[in-house]
N, C-alpha and C positions, 0 to 999 in steps of 0.2 A: 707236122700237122698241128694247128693249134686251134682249140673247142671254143669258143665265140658263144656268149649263151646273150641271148636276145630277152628282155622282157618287154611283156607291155601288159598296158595297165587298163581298165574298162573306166572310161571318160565318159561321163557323161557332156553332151554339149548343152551348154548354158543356154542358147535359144532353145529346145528343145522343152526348157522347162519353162522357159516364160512364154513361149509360144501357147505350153499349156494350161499352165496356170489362168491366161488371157481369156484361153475357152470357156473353162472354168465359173471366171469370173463374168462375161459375157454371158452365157446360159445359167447362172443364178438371176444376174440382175434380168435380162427378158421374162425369167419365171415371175420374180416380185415386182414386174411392172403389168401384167400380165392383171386383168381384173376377174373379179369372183366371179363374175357371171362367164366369164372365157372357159374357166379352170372347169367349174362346175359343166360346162358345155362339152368341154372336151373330154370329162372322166363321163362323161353318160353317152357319150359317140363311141367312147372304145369300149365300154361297159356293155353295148348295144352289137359291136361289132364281134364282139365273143360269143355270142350266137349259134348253137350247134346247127340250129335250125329254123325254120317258119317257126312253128311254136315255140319254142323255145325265144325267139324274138318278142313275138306278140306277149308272153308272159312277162319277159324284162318290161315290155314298153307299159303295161300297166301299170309293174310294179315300182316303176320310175313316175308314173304320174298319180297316184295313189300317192308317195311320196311327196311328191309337189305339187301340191293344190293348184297355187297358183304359181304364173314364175316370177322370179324378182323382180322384175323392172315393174310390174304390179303392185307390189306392196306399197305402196308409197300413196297410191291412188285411195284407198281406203280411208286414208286421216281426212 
């Protein structure tokens, strides 16, 4: 009887990594094409969506317009 020792080794596969790197780099660049007014739009929908409750809503949504007077695509009007 003769003992036969097997190894193996943990491979990473190379697609694998460019596959995600790809992601990576796709989901940075959509963020920094992505305009101010988007950004700002979408941290005040999940901001608003965190919400325990009615009041709890109605208190953000003031305190988001308190904060912003006006909204940007306005300021420009004023010159």
């Amino acid at each position: 009887m003769s003992a036969t020792t097997t190894f193996s080794y943990h491979t990473t596969n190379s697609n694998n990594i460019v596959a995600t790197l790809a992601a990576v780099f796709k989901r940075a660049s959509a963020y920094l094409l992505q305009s101010d007014d988007h950004r700002e739009r979408a941290y005040e929908e999940a901001y608003l969506a965190e919400s325990t409750d009615r009041y709890d809503l109605e208190y953000r949504m003031r305190e988001l317009s308190r904060s912003n007077a006006h909204p940007s695509w306005m300021s420009g009007l004023s010159r």
